[in-house]
C-alpha positions as CSV (number, residue, x, y, z in Angstrom):
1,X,7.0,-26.5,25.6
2,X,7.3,-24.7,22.4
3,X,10.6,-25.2,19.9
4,X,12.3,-22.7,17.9
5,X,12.1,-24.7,14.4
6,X,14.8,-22.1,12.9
7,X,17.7,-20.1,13.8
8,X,18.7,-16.9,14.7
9,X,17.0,-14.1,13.5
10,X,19.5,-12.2,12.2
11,X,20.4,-15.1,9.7
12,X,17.8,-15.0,8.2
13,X,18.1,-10.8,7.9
14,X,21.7,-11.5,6.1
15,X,19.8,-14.2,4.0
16,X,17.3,-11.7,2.9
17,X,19.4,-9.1,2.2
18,X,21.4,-11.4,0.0
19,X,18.4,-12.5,-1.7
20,X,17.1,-9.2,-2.2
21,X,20.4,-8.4,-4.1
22,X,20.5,-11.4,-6.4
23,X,16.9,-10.1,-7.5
24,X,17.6,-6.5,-8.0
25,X,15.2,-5.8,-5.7
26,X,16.2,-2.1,-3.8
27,X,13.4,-1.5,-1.7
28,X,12.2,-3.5,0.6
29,X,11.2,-3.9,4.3
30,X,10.7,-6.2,6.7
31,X,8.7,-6.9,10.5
32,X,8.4,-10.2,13.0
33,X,6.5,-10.1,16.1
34,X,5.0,-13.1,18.3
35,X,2.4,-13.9,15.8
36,X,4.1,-13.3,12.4
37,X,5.8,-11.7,9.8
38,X,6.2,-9.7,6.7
39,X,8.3,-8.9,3.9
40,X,7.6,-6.2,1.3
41,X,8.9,-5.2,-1.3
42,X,9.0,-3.1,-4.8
43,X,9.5,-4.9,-8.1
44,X,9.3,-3.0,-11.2
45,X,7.4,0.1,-9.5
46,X,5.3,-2.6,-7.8
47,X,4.3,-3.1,-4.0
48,X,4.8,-7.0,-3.8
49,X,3.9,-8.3,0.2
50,X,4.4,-11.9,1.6
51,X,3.0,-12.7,5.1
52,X,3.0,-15.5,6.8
53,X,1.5,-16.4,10.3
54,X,1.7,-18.8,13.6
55,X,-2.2,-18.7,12.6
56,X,-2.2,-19.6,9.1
57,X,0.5,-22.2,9.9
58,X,-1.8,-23.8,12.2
59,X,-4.6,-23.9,10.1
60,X,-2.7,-25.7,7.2
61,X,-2.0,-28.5,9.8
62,X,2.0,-26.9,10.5
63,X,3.0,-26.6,13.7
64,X,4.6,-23.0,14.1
65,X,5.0,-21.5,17.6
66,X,6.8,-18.3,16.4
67,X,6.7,-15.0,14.1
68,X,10.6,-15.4,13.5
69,X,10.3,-18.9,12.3
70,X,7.7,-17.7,9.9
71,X,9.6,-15.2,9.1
72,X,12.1,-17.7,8.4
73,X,9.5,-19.7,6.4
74,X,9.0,-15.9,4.1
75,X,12.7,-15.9,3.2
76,X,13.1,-19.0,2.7
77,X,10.1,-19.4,0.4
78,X,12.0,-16.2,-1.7
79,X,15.4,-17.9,-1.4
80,X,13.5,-20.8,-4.0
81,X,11.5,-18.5,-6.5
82,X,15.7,-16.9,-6.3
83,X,16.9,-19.8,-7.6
84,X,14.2,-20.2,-10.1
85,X,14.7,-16.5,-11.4
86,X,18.5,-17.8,-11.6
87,X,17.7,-20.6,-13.2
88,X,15.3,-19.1,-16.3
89,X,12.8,-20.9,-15.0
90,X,10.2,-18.1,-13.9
91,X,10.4,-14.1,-13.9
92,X,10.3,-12.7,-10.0
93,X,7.1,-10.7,-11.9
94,X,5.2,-13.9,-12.9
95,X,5.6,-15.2,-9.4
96,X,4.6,-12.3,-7.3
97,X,1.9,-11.2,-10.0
98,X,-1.0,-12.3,-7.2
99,X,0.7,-10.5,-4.8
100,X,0.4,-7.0,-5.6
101,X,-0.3,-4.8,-2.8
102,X,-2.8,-2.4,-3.2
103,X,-3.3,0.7,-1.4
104,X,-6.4,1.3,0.8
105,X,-9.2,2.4,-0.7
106,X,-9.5,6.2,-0.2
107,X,-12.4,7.8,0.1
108,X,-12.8,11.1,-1.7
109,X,-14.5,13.5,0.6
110,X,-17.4,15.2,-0.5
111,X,-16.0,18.5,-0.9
112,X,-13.9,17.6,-3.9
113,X,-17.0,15.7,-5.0
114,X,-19.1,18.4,-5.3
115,X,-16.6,20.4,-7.3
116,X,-16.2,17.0,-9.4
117,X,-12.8,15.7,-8.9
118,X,-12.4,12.7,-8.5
119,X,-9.4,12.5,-6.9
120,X,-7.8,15.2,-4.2
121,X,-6.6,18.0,-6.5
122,X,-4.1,20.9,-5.6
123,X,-5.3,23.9,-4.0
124,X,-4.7,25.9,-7.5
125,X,-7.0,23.3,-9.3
126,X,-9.7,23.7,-6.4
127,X,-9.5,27.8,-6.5
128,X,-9.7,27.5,-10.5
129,X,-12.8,25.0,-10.5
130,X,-14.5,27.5,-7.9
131,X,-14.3,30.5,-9.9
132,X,-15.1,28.6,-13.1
133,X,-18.3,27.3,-11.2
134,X,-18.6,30.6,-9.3
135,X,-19.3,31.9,-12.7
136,X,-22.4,29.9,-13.9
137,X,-23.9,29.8,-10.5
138,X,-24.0,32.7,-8.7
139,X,-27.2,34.3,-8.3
140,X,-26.4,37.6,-10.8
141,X,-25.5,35.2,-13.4
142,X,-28.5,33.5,-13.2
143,X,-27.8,30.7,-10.3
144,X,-29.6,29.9,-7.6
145,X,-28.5,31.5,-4.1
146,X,-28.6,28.4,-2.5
147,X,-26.4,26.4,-5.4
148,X,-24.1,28.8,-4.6
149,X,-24.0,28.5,-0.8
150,X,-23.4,25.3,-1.3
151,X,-20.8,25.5,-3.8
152,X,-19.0,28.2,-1.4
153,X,-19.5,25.7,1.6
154,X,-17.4,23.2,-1.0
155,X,-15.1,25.5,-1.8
156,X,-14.1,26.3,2.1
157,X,-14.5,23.1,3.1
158,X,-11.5,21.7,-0.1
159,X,-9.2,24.9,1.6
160,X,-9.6,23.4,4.7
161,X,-8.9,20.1,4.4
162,X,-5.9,21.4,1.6
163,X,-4.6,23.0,5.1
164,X,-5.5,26.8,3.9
165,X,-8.0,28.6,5.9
């Protein structure tokens, strides 16, 4: 039969908060389900994330039957590099510097591509680029008629996924 190893929950909620504060960290969030558990946070215009799992509790040799109790294990963990900030002894940023959170890949679609962005642009930089390239392509000026369709085929295709039709 499995064992609880910590207490309630909801401790360890007040316990994070509190920790949380003595950092200075405002923003954070939190989630526990059967399996595991997560804490994230933002440091210094950072995304900082700590997870922890029945799973990877298990493969270290630890027996762990439950997400709250690795929750538990998360705050817990952050309660000691608290003390350590206190202390003078480490910086919260040299601690959580490996644990930067980056966002997902995006991938920029082809559209914007072809009009070289390389990121999504506003729909005022995407109407500017087409006339600029509108210009130099267009069969009067010289272009090819098919460079142009396909630069108009870019063109509708930014508007669309901008939301303008």
């Amino acid at each position: 039969m499995s064992k609880k190893l910590y207490g309630p929950t909801d401790e360890y909620k007040r316990k994070l908060w509190r920790i949380m504060e003595r950092l200075g960290v405002k923003e954070y969030n939190f989630n526990w389900d059967r399996w595991g558990a997560w804490v994230q946070f933002r440091y210094k215009n950072n995304l900082y994330m700590f997870d922890h799992s029945v799973a990877k509790a298990r493969a270290r040799g630890l027996k762990l039957d439950f997400g709250s109790d690795a929750f538990a294990q998360i705050v817990l963990s952050l309660e000691d590099i608290a003390r350590m900030v206190e202390r003078g002894i480490y910086d919260l940023q040299t601690w959580v510097a490996g644990l930067k959170m980056l966002p997902p890949a995006t991938e920029i679609p082809q559209c914007f591509k072809t009009l070289l962005f390389n990121k999504v642009p506003s729909l005022e930089e995407v109407e500017k680029r087409y006339r600029e390239f509108a210009k130099a392509v267009h069969p009067d000026a010289g272009g090819s008629e098919e460079g142009f369709i396909n630069l108009r085929q870019a063109y509708d295709q930014a508007k669309a996924y901008l939301g303008v039709k």
